[in-house]
N, C-alpha and C positions, 0 to 999 in steps of 0.2 A: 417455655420457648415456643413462638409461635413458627410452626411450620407449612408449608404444602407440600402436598406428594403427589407426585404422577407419573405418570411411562419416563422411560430416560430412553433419549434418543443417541443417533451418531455425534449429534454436535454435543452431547456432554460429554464424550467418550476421554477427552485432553483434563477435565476435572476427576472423573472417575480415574484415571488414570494416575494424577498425582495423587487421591486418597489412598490409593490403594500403594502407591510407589512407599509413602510414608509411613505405612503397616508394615509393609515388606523390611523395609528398614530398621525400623525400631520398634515393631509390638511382635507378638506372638498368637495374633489371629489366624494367620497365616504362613505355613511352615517353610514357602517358596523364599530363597535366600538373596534372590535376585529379581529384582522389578522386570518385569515385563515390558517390550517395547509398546508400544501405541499400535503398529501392526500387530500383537498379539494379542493386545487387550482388545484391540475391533475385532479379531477374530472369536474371539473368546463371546464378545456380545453378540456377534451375529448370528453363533448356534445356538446360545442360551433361547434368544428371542424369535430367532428360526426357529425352535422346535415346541416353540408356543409357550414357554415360562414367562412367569414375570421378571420384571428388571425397573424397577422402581427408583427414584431418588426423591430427598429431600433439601425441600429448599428454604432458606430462612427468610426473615423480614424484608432484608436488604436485597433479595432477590438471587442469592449464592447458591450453590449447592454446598451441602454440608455434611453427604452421605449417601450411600446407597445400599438398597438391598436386590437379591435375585433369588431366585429359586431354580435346580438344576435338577437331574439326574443325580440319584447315590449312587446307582450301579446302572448300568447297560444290559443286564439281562431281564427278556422279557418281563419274566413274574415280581420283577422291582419297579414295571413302570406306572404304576400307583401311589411311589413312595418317591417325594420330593425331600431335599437335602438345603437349608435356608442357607446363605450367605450376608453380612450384613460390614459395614467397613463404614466407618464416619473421621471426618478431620479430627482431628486434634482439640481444635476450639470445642466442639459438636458433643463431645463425650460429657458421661455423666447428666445429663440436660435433660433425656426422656425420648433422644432423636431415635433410637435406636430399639425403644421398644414401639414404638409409633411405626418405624418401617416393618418391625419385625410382624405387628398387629396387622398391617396392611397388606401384608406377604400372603399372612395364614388367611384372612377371608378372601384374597384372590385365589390361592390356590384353592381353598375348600369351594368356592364357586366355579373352579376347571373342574369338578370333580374328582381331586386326589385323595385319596384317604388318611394318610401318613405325611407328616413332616418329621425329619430327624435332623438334629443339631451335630455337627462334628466341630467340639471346641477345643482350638488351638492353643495350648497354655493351660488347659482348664480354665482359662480366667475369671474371677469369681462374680467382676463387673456383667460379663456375660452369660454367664449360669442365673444368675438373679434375673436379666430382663429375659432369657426363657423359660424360669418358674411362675412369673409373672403374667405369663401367661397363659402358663398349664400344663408344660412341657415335665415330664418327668426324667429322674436319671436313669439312664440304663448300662451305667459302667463307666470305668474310670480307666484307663490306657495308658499305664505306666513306662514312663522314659518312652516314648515314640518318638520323638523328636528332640534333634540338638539346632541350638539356634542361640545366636549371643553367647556363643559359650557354655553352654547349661543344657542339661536335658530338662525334656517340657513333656508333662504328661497329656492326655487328648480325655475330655467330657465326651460323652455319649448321653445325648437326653433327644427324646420322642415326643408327640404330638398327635391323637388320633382326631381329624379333620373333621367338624362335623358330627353325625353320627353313622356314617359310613365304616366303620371299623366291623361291621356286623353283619351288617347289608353285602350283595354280590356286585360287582362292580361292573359300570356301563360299558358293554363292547363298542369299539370303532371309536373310541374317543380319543384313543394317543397316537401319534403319530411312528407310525409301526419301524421306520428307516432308523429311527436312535438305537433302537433295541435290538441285541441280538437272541436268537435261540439259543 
């Protein structure tokens, strides 16, 4: 599949929105049971990219969007703010194709070049499509989270898999580099 990837701006906001409406809907990447309106997905993008993460999509041949990825906060406390949390959502058509480890690739060298040390995967469903393209790329398990989630009728266990960025996992990490207002004491 031939792709580009680049920054996603405000005006893809109506595309990211119905891939993700479609997730919501019918996969279990995401445990939210109800789509999000377009004001909450713009709000959602503006603190991601407000607070200096990436927020990526991909585009195909025809010039469409066909996916996107981000990277956020795991947690809000200070001594987590090192440790980015991937995000990854593609159409329908998109899947299986390789879109999805191509965002995910391009995720990990933007953040490893923000200076983050850690990325950590929280997979929804376990789903084994997406356990594969974060081995794939180096991400280990680090536990399995049984029944966390009811969705379509069924409870859905959650993957936990890691990521040490770089080789910063060892190394003391740069002061003044994150933006201190996301994080609490």
């Amino acid at each position: 599949m031939s792709l580009t990837l680049r920054d996603a701006t405000v005006s893809d906001l109506p595309t990211i929105a119905e891939i993700y409406r479609e997730s919501v809907l019918n996969g279990v990447a995401t445990y939210e049971v109800a789509p999000p309106s377009q004001a909450e997905m713009a709000a959602r993008f503006s603190t991601i990219v407000g607070h200096g993460y990436p927020y990526i999509v991909a585009i195909d041949a025809a010039g469409m969007i066909i996916g996107y990825a981000y990277a956020s906060a795991f947690r809000t406390r200070t001594a987590y703010r090192f440790l980015v949390e991937d995000s990854i959502y593609l159409a329908p058509s998109a899947r299986g194709k390789g879109a999805g480890r191509m965002l995910l690739a391009e995720l990990v060298r933007r953040c490893t070049a923000l200076g983050f040390r850690q990325m950590v995967a929280v997979i929804g469903g376990a789903h084994p499509a997406s356990i594969a393209v974060h081995q794939s790329l180096g991400f280990e398990h680090h536990g399995l989270m049984k029944a966390t989630g009811f969705k379509h009728g069924r409870w859905l266990d959650t993957a936990i898999m890691q990521l040490a960025l770089g080789d910063r996992a060892t190394s003391d990490p740069p002061e003044g580099v994150y933006p201190d207002t996301l994080y609490q004491a």
